[in-house]
N, C-alpha and C positions, 0 to 999 in steps of 0.2 A: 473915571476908569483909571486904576493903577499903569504905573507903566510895565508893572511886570505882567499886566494881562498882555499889554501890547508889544511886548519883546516877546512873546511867545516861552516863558521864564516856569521853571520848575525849583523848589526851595527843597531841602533835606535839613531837616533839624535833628539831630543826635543832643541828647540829654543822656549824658551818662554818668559814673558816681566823680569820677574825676575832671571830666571839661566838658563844657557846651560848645560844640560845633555846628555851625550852621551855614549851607553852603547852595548860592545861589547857579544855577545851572540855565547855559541859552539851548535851546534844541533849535538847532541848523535844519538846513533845509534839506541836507541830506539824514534826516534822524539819529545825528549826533549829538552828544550833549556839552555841551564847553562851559567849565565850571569859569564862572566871571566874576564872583563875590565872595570869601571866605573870612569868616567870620568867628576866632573859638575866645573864650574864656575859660576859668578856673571853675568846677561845677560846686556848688555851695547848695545846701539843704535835700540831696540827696545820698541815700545809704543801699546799697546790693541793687540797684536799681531801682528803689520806690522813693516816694517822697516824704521828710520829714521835717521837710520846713517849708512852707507853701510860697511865703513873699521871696525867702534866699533864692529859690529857682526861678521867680519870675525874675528879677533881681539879672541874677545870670542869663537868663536867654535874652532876654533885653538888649544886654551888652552885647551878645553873638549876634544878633541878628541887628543892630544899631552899625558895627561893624563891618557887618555882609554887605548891609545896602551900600554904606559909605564906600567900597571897593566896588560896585558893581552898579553905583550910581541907578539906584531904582528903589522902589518901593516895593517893601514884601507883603504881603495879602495874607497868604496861606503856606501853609508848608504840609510836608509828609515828615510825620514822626514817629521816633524807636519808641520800643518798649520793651523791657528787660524785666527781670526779676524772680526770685522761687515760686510767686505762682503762677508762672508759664506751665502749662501743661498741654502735651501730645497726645494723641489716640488714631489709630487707623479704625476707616468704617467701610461696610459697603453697603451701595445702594441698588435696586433693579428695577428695570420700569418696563413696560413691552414698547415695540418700536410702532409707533403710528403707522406711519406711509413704509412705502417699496424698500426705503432708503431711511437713512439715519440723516438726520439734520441737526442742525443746530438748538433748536429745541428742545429735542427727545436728550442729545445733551445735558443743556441747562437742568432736564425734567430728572435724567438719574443722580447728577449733583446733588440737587438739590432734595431729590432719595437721601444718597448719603449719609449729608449733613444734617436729616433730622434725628435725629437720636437725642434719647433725651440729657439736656446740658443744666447744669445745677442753677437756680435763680440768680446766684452770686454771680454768676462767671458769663463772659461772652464769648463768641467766635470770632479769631482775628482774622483766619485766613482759612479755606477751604482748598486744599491743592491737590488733584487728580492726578493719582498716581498711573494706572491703569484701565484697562476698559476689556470685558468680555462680553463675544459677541455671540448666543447663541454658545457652542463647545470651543469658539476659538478664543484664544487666550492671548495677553501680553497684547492688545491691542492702542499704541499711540493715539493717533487719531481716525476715531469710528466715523465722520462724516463720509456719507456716500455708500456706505458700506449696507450691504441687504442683510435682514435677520429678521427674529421672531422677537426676540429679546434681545437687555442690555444690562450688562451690570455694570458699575464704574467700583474702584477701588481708590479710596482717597485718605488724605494726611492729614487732620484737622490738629490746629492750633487755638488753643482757648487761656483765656487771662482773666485775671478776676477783675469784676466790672469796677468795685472802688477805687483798686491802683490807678486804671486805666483811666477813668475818671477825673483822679488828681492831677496824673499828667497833662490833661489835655485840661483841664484850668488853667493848669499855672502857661499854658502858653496863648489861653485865649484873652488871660487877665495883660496881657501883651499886644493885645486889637488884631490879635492873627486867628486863623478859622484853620483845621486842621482837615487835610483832604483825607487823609487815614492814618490809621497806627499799623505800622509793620514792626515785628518781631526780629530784633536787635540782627542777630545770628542769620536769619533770612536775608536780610538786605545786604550784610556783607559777604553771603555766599553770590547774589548777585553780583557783587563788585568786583572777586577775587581767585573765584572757581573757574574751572576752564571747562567746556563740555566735554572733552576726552577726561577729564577726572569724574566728573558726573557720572558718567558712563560706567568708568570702572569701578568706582566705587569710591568716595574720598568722606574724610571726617573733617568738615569746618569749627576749627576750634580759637574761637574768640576771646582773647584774656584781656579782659578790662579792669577798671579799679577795681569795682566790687564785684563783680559777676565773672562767672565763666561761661558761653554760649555755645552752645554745640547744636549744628546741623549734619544728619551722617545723609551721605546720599546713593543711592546703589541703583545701578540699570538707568540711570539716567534724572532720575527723581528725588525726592525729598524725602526719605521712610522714616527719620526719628529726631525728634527735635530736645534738647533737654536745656536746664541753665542750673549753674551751679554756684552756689552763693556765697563763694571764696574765689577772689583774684589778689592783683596787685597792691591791694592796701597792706594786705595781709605783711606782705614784705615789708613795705614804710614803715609799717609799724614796729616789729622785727629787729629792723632798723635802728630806727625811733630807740626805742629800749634798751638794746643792747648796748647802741656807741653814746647812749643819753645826749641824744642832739636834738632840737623839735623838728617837727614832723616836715616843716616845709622842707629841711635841710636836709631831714630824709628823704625826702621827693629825690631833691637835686643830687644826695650820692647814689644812691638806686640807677637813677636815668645816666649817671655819665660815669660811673667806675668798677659798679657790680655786674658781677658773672655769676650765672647759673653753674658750671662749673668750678669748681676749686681747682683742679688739676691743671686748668687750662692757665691760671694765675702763677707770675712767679712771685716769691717769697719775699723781694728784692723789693717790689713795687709800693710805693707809702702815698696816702693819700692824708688831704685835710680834714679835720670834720671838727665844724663848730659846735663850743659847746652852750647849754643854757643858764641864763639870771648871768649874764656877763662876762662870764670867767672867760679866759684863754683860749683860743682853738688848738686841740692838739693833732699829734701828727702819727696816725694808725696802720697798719699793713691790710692793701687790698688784699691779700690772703686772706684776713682774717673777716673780713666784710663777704668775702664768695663763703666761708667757712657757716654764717647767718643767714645768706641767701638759699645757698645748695640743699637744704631740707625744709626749707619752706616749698621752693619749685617741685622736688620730689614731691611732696602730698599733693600739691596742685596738681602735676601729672597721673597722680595716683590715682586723683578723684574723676580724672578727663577719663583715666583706661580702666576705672572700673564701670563708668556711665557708659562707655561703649561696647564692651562687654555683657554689660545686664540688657543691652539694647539688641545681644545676639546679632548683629550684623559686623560682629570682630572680622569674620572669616569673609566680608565681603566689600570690604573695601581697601581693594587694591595696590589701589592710588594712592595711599596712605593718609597722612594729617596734614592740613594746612593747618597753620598760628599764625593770626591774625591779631591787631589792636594791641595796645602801648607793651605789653608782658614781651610780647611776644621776638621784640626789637634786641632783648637785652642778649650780652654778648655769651656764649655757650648752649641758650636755650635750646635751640636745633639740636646740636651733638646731642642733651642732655634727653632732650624727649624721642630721641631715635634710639637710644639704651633701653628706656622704658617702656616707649609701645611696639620697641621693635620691627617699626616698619620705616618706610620714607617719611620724612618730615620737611617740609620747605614754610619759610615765610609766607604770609601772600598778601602783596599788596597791590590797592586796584590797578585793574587790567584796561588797556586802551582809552587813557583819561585825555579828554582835551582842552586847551587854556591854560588854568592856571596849573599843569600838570607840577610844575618843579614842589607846587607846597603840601598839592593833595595825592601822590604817589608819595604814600607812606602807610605804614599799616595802620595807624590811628585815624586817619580817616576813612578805612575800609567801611562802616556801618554808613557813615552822612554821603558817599560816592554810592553805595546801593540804595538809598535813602533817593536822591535823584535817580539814578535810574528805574526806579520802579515805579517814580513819578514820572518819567517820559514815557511809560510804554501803559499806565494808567492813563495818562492824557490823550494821548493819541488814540485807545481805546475808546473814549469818548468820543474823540472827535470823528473818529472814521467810521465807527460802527466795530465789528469785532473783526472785520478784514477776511481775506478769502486764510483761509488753513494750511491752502495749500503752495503757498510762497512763502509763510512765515517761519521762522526758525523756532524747534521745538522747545526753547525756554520763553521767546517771546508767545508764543500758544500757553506755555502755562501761564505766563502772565495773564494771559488776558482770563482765564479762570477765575484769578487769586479774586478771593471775596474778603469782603471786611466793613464792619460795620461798628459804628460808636453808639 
């Protein structure tokens, strides 16, 4: 037996186009989770979120997870893994089934879910996640949880998540080619709305917007649920590259000016400010005006934002969320972004990075670990669903009830 079966241990492995994060989690005896092993690397043979080099990704999670154990002194088994990329696709269904007995249970439950979610899905493609938006009972509407509840009928209203089975596939090679077994794949943008989301935004309405190297990830949520899920296949490379180009420096050293001098903003720069930037085949480093580096930024970030407030828009839930935008994941850090994406969607914008983390908080309270932090959590309240059965409904808090819904299967 591993000792992370016997530390009562939950793993989150994030594979994304720029780093592998892999981060080891104890769940305490109060059903908290304290991140104990943190693990990232530089991510290698991945592109917009899929795979195109098989051995570079085993390669890199190897190292992230070689690392996790070493900090957290255990052996990893299994983990819960992301999954990004453009062919994520969303669809809302409903399902209705008549109610057996007096009273609605837990099966008659399971039974319209799983109404739902049969609709017919393309050969290529699986379901990642099935998550219940609503339930009507009979004429009554907007129903959270139907247990208990008397009727003749039931319909549920749910969110389905579907990925294409080869992606899905290759990821979960390259981490099995690693002696690890995968408990599930959750959808990049999902795991970090667990991480980062607060239930009062749920509720009112909020857009989780996750800007990674190559992907953009969008969960909108309104009345308390998940209604639209999207990914969008331009983030932060886009920039480096940009970068890259313009000041003809390589790419790594575009990494490094990007993450420590650039602004989304130009206005917010003064003119005054001069930065280094290495050049390439040997020559000289010369010496540039951050001005002019926000001046290469500043309309890259605008189409990015352009491409986030036209996908929530087509999504028709603009006018109902609230709460505004969370920006989550490495984009999202840089300096102006805020100001810049509250000009252009117009509403409130904040950072989010994860909420009520415990242990090794000081490295993993940042928005780059926002996906590998909901990555564990969604594995402590998977776990615990196992091991308890699905728990009474009625002491649980309404996201841990959806959790215990989410379906997924490889």
């Amino acid at each position: 037996m591993s000792k992370t079966t016997e530390r009562n241990m939950v793993v989150g492995l994030d594979i994304g186009t720029s780093k592998v994060t892999a981060l080891v989690g104890e769940v305490l005896p109060d059903d908290e989770i304290s991140v104990i092993g943190v693990g990232v690397t530089t991510s290698r043979g991945m592109d917009k979120g899929g795979v195109n080099d098989l051995n570079l990704v085993v390669q890199a999670v190897q190292r992230a997870v070689d690392e996790a154990e070493l900090m957290a002194d255990c052996r990893v088994a299994s983990v819960y893994l992301n999954i990004s990329g453009r062919h994520i696709a969303c669809q809302n269904e409903n399902g209705m089934v008549p109610i057996n007995e007096a009273e609605v249970t837990q099966d008659d439950v399971d039974s319209v879910i799983h109404a739902a979610k049969s609709v017919p899905i393309a050969q290529e493609r699986r379901i990642l996640h099935v998550l219940p938006q609503e339930f009507v009972i009979d004429s009554q509407e907007s129903i959270k949880s139907p247990i208990g509840m008397s009727g003749v009928r039931m319909e549920a209203k749910v969110h389905i998540i579907t990925c294409a089975n080869d992606m899905a596939k290759n990821i979960v090679k390259a981490v099995e080619r690693c002696g690890l077994t995968v408990d599930k794949l959750i959808f990049s943008a999902l795991a970090s709305s667990i991480a980062v989301l607060t239930e009062d935004e749920k509720d009112l309405g909020v857009a989780l917007v996750d800007m990674g190297g190559g992907t953009i990830d969008i969960c909108i949520y309104s009345g308390g649920v998940l209604r639209h899920t999207a990914v969008i296949p331009a983030a932060g490379n886009q920039v480096t590259s940009d970068i890259a180009k313009i000041f003809r420096t390589p790419i790594n050293h575009a990494e490094q000016i990007k993450t420590q001098h650039a602004c989304a903003l130009r206005q917010m720069v003064s003119m005054e400010d001069n930065i280094e930037v290495p050049s390439v085949g040997g020559r000289p480093s010369r010496v540039m005006s951050r001005h002019i580096l926000a001046e290469v930024v500043e309309p890259r970030y605008q189409e990015l934002f352009e491409l986030v407030r036209e996908e929530i828009k087509q999504s028709g839930l603009d006018e109902q969320i609230a709460a505004g935008v969370v920006l989550t994941g490495g984009c999202a850090k840089m300096e102006g972004a805020v100001e810049f994406a509250e000009e252009i969607f117009q509403m409130p914008v904040r950072v989010g990075q994860p909420i009520g983390v415990k242990g090794l908080k000081d490295y993993v309270e940042d928005p780059v670990y926002a996906t590998a932090v909901g990555l564990l959590r969604y594995g402590q309240q998977d776990t615990a669903q196992q091991q308890n059965g699905r728990g009474s409904t009625d002491v649980i808090s309404l996201w841990q009830r959806l959790q215990s819904w989410f379906k997924g299967e490889f």
